[in-house]
N, C-alpha and C positions, 0 to 999 in steps of 0.2 A: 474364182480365186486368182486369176494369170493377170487380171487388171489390180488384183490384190499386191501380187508383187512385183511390179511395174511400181508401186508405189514404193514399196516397203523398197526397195534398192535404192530409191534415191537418201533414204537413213544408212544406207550399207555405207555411203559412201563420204558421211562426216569422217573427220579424224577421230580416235579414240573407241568408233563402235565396235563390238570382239562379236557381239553377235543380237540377235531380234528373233522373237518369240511371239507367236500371237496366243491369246487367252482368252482366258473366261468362257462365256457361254456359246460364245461361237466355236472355241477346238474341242467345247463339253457336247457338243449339239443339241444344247437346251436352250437355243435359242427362239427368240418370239420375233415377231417383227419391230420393235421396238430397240432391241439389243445393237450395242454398238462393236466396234471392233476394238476390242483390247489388245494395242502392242506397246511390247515390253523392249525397248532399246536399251540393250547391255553395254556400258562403257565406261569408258577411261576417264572420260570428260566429259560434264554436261554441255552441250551444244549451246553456243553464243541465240542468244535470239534473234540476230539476221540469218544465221544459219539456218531457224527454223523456220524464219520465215520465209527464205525462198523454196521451200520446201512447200509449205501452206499456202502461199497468198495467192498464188498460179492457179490452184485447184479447189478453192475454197471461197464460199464468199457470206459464208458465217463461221466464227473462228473466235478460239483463245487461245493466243499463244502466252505463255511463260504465265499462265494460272496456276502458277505454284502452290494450291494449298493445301495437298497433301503431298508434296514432293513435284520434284521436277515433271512439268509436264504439259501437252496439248491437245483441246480438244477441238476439234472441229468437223464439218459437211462437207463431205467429199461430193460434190456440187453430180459429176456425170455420175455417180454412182446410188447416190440417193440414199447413203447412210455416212454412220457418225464413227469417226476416229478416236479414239481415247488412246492417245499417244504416253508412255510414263516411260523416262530415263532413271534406270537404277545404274549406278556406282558398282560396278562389278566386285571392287573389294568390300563394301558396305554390305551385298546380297550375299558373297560367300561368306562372309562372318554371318548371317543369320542362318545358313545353312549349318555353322560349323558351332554357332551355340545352340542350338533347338535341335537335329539330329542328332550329333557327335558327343556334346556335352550335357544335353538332357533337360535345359532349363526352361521351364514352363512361364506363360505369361496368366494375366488377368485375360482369359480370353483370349481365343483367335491365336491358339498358341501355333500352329502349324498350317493357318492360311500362305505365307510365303511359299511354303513348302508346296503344297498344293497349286499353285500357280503353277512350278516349278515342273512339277511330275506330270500338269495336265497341258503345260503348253505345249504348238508345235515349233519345232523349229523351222525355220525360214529361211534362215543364215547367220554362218557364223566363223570365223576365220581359224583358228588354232584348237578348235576342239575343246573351247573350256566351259563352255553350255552343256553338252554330251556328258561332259564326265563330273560335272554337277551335278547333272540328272543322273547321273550313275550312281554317286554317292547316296542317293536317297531310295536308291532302289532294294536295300536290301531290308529284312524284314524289322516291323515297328520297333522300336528299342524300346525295352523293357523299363530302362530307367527313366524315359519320357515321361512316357506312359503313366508310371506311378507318379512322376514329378506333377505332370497336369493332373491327374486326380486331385492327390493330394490339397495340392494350391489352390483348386477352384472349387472344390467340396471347403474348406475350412473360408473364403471368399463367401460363396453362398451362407451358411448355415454354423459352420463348427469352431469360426474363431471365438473367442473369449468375448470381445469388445469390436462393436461396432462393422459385424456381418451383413452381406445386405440384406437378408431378412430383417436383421434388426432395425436397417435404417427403414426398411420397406412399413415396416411395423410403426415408426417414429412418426414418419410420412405420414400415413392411413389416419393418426389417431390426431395428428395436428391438419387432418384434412385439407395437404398440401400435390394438390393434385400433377404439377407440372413433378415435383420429387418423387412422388410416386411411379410415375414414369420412367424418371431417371434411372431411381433405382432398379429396378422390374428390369428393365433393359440391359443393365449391366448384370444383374442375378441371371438374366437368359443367357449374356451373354459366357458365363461360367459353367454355364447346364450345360449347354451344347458342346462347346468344351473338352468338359470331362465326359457325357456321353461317349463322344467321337472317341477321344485316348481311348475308351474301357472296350472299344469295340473296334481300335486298330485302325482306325480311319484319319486320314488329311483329313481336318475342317476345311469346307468348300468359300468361304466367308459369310457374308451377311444376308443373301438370298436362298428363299425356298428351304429352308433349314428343316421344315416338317415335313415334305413329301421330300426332302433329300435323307433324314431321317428311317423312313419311313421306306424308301425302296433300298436301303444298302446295311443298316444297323442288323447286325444278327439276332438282337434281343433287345425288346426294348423294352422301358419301365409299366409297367398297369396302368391302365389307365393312359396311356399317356399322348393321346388325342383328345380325349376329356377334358384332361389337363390342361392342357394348351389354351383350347379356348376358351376354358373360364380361367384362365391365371391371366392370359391376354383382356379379358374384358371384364376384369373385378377391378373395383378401384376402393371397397370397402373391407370394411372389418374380416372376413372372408377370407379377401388374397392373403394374407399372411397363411391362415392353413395351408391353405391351398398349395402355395410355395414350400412350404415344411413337409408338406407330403410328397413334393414332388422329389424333395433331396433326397428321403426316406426311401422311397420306390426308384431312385437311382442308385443308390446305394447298393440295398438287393442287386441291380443289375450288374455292377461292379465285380460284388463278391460272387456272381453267380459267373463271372466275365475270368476272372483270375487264370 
């Protein structure tokens, strides 16, 4: 890790950085040999792209700089060290408003309602100048807020199954019967993504994001639904008339879990 932050110092020293965070499955230690290094540059200002490139070009000789497509950011091979950097600049004022709508104010998304957060509580710090990482992290440290909680249920239970018009069971069901295989996907995907979700909320947990979700499930959830390994892998490998149960049941048998969760 000391040739870890040999590097990470030369981001210390743009303008605008306040602080740098490593993540994911490297500070989770659920790492495999494939896993890259997630850091997370907190600042003022996204870094000009010569900026980052004298940063990368010296130490690298496969590389994306300014691959922006999910936000600011670079990946590349850290040539002596024989692994992959996944560089992402978050907006320090952009990340505390998502700390300060999803913890403080409660409001839940389609899914992945509290993966930032999650980042947040599981990175380490590495450095950081005025203490406003720490006391970020501070803010999330106290216990699940109740109104979340109920907000994500809510929203991704009436998403899956309980809206009026156009749920994605419904769409999932639309899908199956116009034997449109690629929607069928779509939709399935974005239903999982709503189960996991509200699972998470009803059992007090960060969502971890879009990795290992079932044996991340499976070692940390205090209750889980019936069945619900079963489940899984015939809701993941039905593409016919079927999954729609199959999915209906599974909201059913989350639900239980819920009321039994309160």
């Amino acid at each position: 890790m000391s040739e870890i932050k040999d590097y990470l110092k030369k981001y210390s020293q743009l303008p605008g950085v306040r602080a740098i965070g490593v993540g994911g499955s490297r500070s989770a230690n659920s790492f495999d040999s494939t896993s890259d290094y997630d850091i997370y540059v907190f600042t003022d200002r996204v870094p000009e792209r010569e900026e980052r490139e004298r940063i990368v070009l010296p130490i690298s000789s496969k590389y994306e700089i300014c691959g922006d497509y999910f936000g600011p950011g670079d990946e590349y091979l850290v040539d002596s060290l024989g692994v992959e950097f996944d560089v992402m600049f978050f907006d320090c004022a952009w990340f505390e408003g998502i700390v300060r709508s999803t913890w403080i104010e409660g409001n839940a998304s389609n899914g992945y309602t509290t993966c930032f957060l999650y980042t947040l509580n599981n990175l380490t710090i590495e450095f950081e100048k005025d203490g406003w990482l720490s006391a970020l992290k501070k803010t999330i440290s106290t216990p699940y807020p109740e109104k979340l909680r109920e907000n994500i249920i809510h929203r991704n239970m009436m998403l899956m199954k309980d809206k009026p018009f156009s749920s994605y069971l419904e769409q999932v069901e639309k899908a199956v019967n116009r034997g449109d295989l690629n929607s069928i996907s779509h939709r399935r995907a974005a239903f999982m993504e709503s189960y996991f979700d509200a699972l998470f909320a009803a059992s007090r947990l960060l969502h971890p994001g879009e990795k290992r979700l079932i044996s991340f499930s499976l070692s940390n959830c205090p209750l889980l639904p019936e069945d619900f390994e079963t489940d899984m892998k015939k809701a993941l490998n039905q593409n016919g008339p079927e999954l729609v149960n199959i999915l209906s049941c599974m909201v059913e048998k989350l639900r239980k879990v819920v009321s039994r969760m309160q």
